[in-house]
PDB file with SEQRES, HELIX, SHEET and CRYST1 records, atoms N, CA, C and O in Angstrom:
SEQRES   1 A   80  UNK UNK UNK UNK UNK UNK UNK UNK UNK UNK UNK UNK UNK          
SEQRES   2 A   80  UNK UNK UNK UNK UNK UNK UNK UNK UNK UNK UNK UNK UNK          
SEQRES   3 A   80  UNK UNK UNK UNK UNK UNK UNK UNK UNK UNK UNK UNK UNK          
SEQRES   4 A   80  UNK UNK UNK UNK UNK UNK UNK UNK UNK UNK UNK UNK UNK          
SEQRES   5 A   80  UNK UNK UNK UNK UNK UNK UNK UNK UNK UNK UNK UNK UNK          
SEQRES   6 A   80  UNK UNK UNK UNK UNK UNK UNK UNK UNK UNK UNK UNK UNK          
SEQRES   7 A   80  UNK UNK                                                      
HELIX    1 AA1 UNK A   31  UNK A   33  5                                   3    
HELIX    2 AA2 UNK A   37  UNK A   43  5                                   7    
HELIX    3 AA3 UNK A   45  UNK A   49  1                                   5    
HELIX    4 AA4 UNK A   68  UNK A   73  1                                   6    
SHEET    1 AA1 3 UNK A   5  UNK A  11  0                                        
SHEET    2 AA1 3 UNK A  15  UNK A  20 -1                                        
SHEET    3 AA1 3 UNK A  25  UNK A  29 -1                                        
CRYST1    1.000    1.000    1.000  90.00  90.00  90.00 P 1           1          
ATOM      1  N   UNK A   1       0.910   7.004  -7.281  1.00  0.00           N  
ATOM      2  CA  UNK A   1       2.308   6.612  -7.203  1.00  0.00           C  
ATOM      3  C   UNK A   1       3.084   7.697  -6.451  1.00  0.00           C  
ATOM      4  O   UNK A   1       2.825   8.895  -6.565  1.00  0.00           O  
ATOM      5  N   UNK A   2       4.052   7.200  -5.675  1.00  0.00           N  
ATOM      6  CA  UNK A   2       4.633   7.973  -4.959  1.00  0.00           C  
ATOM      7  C   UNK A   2       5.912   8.671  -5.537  1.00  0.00           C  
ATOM      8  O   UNK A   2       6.476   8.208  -6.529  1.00  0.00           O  
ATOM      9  N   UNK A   3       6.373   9.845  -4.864  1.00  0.00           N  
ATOM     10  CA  UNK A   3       7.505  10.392  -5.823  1.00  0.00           C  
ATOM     11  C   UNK A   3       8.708   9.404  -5.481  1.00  0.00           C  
ATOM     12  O   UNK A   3       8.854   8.911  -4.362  1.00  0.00           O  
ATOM     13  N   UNK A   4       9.881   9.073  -6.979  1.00  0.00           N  
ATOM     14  CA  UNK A   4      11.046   8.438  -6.707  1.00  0.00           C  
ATOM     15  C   UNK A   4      12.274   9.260  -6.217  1.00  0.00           C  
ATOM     16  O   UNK A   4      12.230  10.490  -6.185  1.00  0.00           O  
ATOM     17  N   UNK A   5      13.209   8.654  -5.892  1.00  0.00           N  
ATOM     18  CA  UNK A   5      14.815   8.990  -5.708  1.00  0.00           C  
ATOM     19  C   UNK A   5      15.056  10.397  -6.533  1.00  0.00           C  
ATOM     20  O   UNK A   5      14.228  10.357  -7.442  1.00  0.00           O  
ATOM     21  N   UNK A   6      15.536  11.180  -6.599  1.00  0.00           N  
ATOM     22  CA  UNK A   6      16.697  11.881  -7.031  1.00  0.00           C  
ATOM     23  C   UNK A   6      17.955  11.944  -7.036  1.00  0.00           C  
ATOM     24  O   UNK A   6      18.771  12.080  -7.947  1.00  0.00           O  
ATOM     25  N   UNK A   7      18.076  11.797  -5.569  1.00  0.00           N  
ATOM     26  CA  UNK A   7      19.720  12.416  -4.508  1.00  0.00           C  
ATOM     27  C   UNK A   7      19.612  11.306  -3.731  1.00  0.00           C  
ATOM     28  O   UNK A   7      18.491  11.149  -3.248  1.00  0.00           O  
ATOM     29  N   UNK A   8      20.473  10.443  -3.448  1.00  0.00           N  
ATOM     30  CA  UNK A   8      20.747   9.926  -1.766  1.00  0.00           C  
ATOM     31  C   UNK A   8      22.148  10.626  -1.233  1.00  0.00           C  
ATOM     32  O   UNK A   8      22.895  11.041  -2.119  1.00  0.00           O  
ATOM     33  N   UNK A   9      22.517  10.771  -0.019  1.00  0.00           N  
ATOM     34  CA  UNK A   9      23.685  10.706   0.796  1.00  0.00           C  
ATOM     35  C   UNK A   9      23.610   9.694   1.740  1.00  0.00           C  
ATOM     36  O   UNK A   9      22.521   9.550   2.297  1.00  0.00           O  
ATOM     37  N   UNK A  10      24.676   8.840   2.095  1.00  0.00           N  
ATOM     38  CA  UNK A  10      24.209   7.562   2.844  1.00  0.00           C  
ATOM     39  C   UNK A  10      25.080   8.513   4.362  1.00  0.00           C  
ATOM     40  O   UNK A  10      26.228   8.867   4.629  1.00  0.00           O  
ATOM     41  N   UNK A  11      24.578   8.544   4.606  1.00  0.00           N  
ATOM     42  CA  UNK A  11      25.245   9.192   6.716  1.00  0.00           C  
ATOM     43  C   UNK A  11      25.684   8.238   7.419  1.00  0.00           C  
ATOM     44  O   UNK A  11      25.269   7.093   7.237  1.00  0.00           O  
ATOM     45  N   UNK A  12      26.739   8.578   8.488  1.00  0.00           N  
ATOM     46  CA  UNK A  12      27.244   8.128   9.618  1.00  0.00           C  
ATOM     47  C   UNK A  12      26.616   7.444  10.146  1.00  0.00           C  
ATOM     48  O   UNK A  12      26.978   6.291  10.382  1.00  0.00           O  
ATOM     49  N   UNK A  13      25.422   7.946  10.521  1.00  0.00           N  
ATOM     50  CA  UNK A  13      24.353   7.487  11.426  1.00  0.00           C  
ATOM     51  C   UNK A  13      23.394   6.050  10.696  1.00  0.00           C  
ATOM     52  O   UNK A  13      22.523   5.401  11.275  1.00  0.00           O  
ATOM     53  N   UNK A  14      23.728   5.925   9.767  1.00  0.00           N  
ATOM     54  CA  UNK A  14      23.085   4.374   8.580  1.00  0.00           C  
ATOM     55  C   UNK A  14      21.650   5.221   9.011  1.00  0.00           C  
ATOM     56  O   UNK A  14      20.765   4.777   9.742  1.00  0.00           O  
ATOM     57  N   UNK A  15      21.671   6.257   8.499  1.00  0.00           N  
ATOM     58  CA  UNK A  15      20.736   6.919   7.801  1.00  0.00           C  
ATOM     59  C   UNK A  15      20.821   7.388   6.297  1.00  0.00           C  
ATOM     60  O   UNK A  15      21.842   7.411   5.610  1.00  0.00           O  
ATOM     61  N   UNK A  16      19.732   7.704   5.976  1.00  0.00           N  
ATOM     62  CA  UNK A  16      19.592   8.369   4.050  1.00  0.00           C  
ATOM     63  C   UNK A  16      19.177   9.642   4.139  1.00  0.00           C  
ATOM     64  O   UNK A  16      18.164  10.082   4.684  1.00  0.00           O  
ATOM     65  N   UNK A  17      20.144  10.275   3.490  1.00  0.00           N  
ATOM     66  CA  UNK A  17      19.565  11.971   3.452  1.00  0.00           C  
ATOM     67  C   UNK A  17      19.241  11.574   1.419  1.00  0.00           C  
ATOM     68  O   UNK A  17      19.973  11.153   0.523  1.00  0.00           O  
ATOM     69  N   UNK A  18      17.217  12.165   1.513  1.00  0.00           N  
ATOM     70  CA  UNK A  18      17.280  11.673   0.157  1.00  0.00           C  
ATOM     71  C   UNK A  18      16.443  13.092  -0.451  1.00  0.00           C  
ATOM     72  O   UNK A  18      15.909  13.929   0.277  1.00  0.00           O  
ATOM     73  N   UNK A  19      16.472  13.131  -1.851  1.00  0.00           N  
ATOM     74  CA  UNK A  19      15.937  14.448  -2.359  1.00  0.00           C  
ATOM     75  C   UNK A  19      14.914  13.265  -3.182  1.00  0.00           C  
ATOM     76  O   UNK A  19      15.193  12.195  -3.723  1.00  0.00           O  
ATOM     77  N   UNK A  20      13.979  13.795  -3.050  1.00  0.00           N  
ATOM     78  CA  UNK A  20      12.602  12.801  -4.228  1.00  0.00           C  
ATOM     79  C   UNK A  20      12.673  13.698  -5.806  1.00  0.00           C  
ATOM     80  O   UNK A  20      13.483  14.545  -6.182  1.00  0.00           O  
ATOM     81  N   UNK A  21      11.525  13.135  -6.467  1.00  0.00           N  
ATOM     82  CA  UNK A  21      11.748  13.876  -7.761  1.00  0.00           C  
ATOM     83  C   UNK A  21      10.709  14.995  -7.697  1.00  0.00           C  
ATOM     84  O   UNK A  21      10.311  15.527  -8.733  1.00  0.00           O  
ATOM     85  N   UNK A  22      10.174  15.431  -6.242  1.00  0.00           N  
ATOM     86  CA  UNK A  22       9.147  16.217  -6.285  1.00  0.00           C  
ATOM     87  C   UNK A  22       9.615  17.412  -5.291  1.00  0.00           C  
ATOM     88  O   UNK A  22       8.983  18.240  -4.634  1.00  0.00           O  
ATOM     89  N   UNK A  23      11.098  17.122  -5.480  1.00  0.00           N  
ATOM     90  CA  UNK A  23      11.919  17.995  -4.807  1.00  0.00           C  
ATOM     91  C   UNK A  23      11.749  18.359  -2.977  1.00  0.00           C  
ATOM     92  O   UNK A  23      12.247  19.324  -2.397  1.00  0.00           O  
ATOM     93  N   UNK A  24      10.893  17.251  -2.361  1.00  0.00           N  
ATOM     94  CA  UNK A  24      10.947  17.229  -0.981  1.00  0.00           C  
ATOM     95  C   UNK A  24      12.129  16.597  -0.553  1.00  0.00           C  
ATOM     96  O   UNK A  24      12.673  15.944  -1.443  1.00  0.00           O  
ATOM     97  N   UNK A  25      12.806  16.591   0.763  1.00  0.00           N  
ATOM     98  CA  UNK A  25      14.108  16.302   1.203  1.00  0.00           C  
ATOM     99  C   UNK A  25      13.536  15.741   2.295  1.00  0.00           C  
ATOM    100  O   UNK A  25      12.817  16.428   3.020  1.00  0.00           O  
ATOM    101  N   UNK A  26      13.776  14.422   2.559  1.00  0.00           N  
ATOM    102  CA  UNK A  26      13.834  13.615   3.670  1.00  0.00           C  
ATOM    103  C   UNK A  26      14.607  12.355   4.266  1.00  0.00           C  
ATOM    104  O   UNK A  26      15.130  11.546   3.499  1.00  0.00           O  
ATOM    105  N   UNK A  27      14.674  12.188   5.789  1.00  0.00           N  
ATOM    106  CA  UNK A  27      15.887  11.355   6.152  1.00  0.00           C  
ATOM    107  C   UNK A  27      14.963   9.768   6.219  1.00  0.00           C  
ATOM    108  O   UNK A  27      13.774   9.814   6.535  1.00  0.00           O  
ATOM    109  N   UNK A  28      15.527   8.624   5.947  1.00  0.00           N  
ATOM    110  CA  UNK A  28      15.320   7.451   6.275  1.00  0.00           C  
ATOM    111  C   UNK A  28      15.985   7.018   6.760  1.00  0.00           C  
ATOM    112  O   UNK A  28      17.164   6.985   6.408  1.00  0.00           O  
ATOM    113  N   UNK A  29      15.190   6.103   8.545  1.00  0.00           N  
ATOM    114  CA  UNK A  29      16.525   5.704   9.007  1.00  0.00           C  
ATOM    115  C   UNK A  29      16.694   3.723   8.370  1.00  0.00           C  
ATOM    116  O   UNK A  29      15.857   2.871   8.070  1.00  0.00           O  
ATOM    117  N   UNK A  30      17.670   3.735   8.401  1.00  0.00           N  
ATOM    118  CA  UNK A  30      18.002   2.151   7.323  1.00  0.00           C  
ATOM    119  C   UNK A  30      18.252   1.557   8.604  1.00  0.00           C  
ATOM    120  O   UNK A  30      17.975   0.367   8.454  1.00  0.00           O  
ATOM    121  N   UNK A  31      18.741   1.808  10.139  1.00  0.00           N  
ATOM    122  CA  UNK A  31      19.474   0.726  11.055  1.00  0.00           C  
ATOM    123  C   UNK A  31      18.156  -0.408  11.341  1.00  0.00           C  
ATOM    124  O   UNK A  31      18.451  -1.592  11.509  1.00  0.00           O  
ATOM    125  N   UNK A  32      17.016  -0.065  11.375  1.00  0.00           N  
ATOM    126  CA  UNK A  32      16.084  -0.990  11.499  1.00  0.00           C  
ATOM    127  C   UNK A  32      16.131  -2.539  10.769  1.00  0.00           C  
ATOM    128  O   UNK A  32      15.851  -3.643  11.238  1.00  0.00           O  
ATOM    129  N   UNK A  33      16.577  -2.155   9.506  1.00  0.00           N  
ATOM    130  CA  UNK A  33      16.909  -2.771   8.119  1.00  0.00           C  
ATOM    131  C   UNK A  33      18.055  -4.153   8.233  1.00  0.00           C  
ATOM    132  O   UNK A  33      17.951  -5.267   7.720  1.00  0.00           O  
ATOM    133  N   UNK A  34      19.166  -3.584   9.118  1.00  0.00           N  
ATOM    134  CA  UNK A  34      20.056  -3.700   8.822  1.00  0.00           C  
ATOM    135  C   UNK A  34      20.524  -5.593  10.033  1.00  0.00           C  
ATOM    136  O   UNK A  34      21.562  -6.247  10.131  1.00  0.00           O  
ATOM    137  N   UNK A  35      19.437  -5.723  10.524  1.00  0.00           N  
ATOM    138  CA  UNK A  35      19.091  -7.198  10.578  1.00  0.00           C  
ATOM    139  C   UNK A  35      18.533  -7.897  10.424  1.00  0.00           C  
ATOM    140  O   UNK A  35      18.243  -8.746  11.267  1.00  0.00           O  
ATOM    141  N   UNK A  36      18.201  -7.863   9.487  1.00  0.00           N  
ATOM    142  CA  UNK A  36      17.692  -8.664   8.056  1.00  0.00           C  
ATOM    143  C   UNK A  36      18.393  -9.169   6.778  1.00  0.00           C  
ATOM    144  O   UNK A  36      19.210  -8.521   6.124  1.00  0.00           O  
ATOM    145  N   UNK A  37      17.979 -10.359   6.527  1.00  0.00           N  
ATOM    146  CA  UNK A  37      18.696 -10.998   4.942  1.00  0.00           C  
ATOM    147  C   UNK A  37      19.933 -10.341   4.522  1.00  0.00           C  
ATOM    148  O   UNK A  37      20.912 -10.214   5.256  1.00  0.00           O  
ATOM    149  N   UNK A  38      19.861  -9.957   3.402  1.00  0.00           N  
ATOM    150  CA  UNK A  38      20.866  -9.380   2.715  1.00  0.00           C  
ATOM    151  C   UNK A  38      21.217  -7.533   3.447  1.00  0.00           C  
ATOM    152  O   UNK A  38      22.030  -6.740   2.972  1.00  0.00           O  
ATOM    153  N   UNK A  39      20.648  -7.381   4.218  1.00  0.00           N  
ATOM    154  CA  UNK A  39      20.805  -6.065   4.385  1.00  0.00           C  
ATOM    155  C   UNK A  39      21.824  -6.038   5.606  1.00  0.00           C  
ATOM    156  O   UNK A  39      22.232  -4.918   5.914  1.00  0.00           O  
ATOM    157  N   UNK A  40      22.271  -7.079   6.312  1.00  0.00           N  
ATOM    158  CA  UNK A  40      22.674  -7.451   7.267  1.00  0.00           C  
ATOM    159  C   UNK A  40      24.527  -6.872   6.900  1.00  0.00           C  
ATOM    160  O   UNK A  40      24.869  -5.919   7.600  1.00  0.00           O  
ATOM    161  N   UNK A  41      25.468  -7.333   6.028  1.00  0.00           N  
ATOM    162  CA  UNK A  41      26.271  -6.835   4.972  1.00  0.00           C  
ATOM    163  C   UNK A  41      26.599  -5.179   5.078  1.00  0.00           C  
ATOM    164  O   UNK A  41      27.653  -4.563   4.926  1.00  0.00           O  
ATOM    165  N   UNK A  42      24.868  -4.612   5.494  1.00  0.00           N  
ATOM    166  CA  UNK A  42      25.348  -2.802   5.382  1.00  0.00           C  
ATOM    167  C   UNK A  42      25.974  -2.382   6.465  1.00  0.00           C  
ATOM    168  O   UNK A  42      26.533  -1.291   6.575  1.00  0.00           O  
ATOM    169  N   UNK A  43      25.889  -3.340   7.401  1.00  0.00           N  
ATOM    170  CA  UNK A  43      26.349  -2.919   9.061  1.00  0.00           C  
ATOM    171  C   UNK A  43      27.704  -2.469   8.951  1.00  0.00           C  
ATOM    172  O   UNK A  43      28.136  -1.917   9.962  1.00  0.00           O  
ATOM    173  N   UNK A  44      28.560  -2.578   7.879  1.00  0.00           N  
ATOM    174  CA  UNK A  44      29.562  -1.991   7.623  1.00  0.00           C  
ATOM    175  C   UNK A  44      29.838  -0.738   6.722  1.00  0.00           C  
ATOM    176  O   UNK A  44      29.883  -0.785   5.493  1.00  0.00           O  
ATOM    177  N   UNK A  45      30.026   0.450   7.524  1.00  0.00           N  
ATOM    178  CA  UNK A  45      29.958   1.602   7.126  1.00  0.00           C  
ATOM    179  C   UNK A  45      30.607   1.688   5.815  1.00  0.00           C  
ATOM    180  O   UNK A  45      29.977   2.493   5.129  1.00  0.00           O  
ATOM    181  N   UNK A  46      31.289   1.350   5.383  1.00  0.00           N  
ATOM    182  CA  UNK A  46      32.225   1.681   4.222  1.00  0.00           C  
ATOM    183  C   UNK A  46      31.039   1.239   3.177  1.00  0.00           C  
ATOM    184  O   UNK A  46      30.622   1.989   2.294  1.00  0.00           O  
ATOM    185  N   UNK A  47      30.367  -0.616   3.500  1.00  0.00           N  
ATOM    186  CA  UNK A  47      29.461  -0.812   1.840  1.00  0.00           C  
ATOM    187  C   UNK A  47      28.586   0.169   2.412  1.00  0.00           C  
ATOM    188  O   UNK A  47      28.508   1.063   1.569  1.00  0.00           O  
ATOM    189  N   UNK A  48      27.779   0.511   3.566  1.00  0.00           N  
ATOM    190  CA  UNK A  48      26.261   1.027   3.660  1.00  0.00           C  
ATOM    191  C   UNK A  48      26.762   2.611   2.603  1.00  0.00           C  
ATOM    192  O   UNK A  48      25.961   3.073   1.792  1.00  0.00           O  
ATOM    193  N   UNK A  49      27.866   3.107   2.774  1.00  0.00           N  
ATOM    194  CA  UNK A  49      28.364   4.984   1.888  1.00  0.00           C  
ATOM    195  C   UNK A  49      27.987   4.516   0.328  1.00  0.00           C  
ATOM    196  O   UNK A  49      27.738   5.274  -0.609  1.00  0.00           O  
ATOM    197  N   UNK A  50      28.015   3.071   0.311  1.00  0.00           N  
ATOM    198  CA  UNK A  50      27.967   2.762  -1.637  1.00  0.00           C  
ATOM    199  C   UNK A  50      26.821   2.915  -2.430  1.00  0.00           C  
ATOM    200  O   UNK A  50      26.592   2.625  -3.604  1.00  0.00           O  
ATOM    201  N   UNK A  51      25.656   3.810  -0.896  1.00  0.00           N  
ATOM    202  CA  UNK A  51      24.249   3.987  -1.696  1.00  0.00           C  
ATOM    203  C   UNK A  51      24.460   4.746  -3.075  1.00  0.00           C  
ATOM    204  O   UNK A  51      25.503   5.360  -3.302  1.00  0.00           O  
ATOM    205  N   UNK A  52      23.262   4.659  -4.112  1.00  0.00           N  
ATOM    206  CA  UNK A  52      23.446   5.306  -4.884  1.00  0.00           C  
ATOM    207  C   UNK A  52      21.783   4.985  -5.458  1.00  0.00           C  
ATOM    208  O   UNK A  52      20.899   4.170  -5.192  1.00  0.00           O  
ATOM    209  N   UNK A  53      21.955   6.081  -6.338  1.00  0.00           N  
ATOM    210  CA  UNK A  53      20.560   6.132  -6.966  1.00  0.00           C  
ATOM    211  C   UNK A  53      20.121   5.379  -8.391  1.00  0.00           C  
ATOM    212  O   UNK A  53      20.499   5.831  -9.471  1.00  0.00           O  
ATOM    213  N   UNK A  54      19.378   4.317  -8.299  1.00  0.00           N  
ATOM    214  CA  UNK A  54      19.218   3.541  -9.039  1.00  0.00           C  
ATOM    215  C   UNK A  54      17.863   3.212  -9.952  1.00  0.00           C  
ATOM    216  O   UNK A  54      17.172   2.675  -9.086  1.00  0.00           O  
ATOM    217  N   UNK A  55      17.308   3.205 -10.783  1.00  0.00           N  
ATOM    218  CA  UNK A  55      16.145   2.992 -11.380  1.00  0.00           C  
ATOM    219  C   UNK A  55      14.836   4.052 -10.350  1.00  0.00           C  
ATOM    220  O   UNK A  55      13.680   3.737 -10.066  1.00  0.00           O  
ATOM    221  N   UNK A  56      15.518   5.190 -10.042  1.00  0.00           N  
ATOM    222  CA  UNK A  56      14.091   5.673  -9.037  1.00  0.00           C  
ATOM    223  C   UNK A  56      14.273   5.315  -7.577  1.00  0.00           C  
ATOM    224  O   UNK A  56      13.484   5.882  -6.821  1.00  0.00           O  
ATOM    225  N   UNK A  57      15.135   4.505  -7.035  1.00  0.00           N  
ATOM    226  CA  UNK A  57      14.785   3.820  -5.648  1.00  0.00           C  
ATOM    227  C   UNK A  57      16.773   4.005  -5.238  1.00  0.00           C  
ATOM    228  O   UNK A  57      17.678   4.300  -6.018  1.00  0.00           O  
ATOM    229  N   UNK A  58      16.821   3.785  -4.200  1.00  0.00           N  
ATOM    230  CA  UNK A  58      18.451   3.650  -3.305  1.00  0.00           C  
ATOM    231  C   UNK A  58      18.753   2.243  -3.728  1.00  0.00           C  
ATOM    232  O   UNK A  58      17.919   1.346  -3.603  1.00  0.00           O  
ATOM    233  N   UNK A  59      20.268   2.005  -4.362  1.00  0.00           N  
ATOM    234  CA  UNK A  59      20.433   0.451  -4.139  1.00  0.00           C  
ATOM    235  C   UNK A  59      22.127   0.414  -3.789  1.00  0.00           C  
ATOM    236  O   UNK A  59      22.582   1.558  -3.787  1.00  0.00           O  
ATOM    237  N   UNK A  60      22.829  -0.309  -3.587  1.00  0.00           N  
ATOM    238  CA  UNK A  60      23.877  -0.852  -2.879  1.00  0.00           C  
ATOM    239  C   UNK A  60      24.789  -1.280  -3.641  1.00  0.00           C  
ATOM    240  O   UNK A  60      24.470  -1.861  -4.678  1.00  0.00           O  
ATOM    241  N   UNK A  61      26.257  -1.071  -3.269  1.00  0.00           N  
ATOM    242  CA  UNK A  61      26.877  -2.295  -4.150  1.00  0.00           C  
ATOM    243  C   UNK A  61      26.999  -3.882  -5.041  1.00  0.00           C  
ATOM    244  O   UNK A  61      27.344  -4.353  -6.124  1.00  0.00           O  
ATOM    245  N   UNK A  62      26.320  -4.343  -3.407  1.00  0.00           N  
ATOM    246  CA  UNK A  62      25.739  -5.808  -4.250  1.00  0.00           C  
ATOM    247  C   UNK A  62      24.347  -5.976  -3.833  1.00  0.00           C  
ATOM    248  O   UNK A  62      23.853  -6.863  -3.137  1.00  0.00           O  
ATOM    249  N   UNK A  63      23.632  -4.630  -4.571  1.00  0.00           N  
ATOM    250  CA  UNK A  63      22.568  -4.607  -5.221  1.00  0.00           C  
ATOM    251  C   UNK A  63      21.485  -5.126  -3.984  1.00  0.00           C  
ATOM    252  O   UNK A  63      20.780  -6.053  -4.380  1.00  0.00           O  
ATOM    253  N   UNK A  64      21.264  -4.777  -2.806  1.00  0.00           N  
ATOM    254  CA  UNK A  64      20.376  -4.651  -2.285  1.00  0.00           C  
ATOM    255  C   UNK A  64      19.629  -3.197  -2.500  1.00  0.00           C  
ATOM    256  O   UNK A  64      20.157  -2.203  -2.998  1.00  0.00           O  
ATOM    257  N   UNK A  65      18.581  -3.279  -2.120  1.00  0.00           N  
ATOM    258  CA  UNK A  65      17.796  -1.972  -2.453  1.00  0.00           C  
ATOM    259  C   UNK A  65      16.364  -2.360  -1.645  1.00  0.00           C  
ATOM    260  O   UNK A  65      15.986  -3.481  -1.307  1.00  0.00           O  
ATOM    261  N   UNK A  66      15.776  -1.218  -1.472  1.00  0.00           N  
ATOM    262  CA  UNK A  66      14.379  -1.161  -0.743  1.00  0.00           C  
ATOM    263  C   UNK A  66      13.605  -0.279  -1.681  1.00  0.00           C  
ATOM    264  O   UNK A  66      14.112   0.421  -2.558  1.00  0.00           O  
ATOM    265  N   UNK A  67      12.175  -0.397  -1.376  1.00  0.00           N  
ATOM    266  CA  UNK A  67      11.301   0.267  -2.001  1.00  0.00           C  
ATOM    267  C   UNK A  67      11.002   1.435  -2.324  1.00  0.00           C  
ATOM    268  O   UNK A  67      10.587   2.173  -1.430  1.00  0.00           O  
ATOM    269  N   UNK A  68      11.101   1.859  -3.453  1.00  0.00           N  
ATOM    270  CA  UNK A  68      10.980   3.393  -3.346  1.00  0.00           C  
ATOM    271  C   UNK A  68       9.872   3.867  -2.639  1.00  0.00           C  
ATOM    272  O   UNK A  68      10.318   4.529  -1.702  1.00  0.00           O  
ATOM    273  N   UNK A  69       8.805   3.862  -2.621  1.00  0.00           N  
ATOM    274  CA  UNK A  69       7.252   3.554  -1.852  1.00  0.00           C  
ATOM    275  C   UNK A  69       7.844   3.613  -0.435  1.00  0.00           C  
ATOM    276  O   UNK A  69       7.453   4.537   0.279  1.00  0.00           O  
ATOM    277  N   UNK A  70       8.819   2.666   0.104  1.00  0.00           N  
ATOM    278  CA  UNK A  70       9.050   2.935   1.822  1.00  0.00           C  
ATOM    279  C   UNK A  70       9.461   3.665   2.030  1.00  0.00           C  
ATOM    280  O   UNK A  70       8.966   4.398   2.886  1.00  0.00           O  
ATOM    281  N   UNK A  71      10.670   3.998   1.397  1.00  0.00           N  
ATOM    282  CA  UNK A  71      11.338   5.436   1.417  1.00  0.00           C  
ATOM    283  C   UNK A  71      10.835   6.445   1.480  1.00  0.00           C  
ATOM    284  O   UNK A  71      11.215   7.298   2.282  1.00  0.00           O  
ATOM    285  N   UNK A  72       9.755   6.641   0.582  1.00  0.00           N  
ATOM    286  CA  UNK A  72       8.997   8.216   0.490  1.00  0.00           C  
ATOM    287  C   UNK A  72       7.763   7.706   2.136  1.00  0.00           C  
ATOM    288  O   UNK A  72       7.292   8.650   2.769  1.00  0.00           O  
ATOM    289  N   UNK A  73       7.555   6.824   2.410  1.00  0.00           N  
ATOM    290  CA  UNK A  73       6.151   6.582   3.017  1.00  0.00           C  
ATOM    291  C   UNK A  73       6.630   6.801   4.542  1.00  0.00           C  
ATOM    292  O   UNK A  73       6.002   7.453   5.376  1.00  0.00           O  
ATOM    293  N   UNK A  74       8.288   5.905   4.832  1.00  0.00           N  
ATOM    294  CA  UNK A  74       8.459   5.745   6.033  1.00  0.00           C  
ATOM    295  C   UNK A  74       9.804   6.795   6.226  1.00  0.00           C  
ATOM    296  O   UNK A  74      10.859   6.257   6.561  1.00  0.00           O  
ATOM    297  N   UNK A  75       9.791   8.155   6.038  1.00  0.00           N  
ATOM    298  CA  UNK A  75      11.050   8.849   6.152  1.00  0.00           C  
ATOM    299  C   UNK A  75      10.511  10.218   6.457  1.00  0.00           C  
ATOM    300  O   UNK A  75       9.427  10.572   5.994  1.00  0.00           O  
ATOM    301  N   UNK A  76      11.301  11.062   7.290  1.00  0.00           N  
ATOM    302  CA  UNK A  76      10.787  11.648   8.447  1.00  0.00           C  
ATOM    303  C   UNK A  76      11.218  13.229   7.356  1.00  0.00           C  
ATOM    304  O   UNK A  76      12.374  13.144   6.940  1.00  0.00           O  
ATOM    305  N   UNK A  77      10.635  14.265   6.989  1.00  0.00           N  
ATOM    306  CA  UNK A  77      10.911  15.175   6.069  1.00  0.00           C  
ATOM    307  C   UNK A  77      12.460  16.080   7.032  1.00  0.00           C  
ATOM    308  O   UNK A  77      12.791  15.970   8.212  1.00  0.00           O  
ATOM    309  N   UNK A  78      12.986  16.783   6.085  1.00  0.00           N  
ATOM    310  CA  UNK A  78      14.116  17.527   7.078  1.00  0.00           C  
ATOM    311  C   UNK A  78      13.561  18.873   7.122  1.00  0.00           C  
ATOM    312  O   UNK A  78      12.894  19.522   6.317  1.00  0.00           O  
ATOM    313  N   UNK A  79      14.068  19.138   8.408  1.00  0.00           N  
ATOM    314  CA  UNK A  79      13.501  20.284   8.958  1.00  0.00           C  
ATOM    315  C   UNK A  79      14.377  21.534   8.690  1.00  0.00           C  
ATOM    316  O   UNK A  79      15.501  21.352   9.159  1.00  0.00           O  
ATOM    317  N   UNK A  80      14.254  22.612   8.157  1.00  0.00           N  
ATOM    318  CA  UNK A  80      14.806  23.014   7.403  1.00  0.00           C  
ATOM    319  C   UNK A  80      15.308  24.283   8.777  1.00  0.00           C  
ATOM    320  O   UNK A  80      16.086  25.201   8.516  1.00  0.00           O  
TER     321      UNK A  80                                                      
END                                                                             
């Protein structure tokens, strides 16, 4: 199992600055995401800032969310 959420910051850029629970720090970019189904909605900066940390994983105001698993799998570590 992969490590969950800790921290999100949702960025300018409809990127995720996220801290895991194994204390690594890495960015996910979400714009890929963001034409698709329900995720389509984040294209507006104000809901995409409403990330927050939810059961282990990032989820949204009206409760969209992605996998914690993609997050840790597909997110690029920050370079310190």
């Amino acid at each position: 199992m992969n490590p969950r959420i800790k921290s999100v910051q949702a960025n300018d850029d409809f990127t995720l600055s996220l801290e895991f629970t194994n204390n690594e720090k890495k960015i996910f970019n979400v714009k890929p995401y963001l034409t698709k189904g329900i995720f389509k909605e984040l294209n507006d900066i104000t809901l995409f800032k409403t990330a927050k940390v939810f059961d282990g994983t990032v989820q949204w105001i009206h409760e969209q969310d992605l996998c914690p698993d993609t997050l840790y799998l597909k997110s690029v570590p920050v370079k310190n």
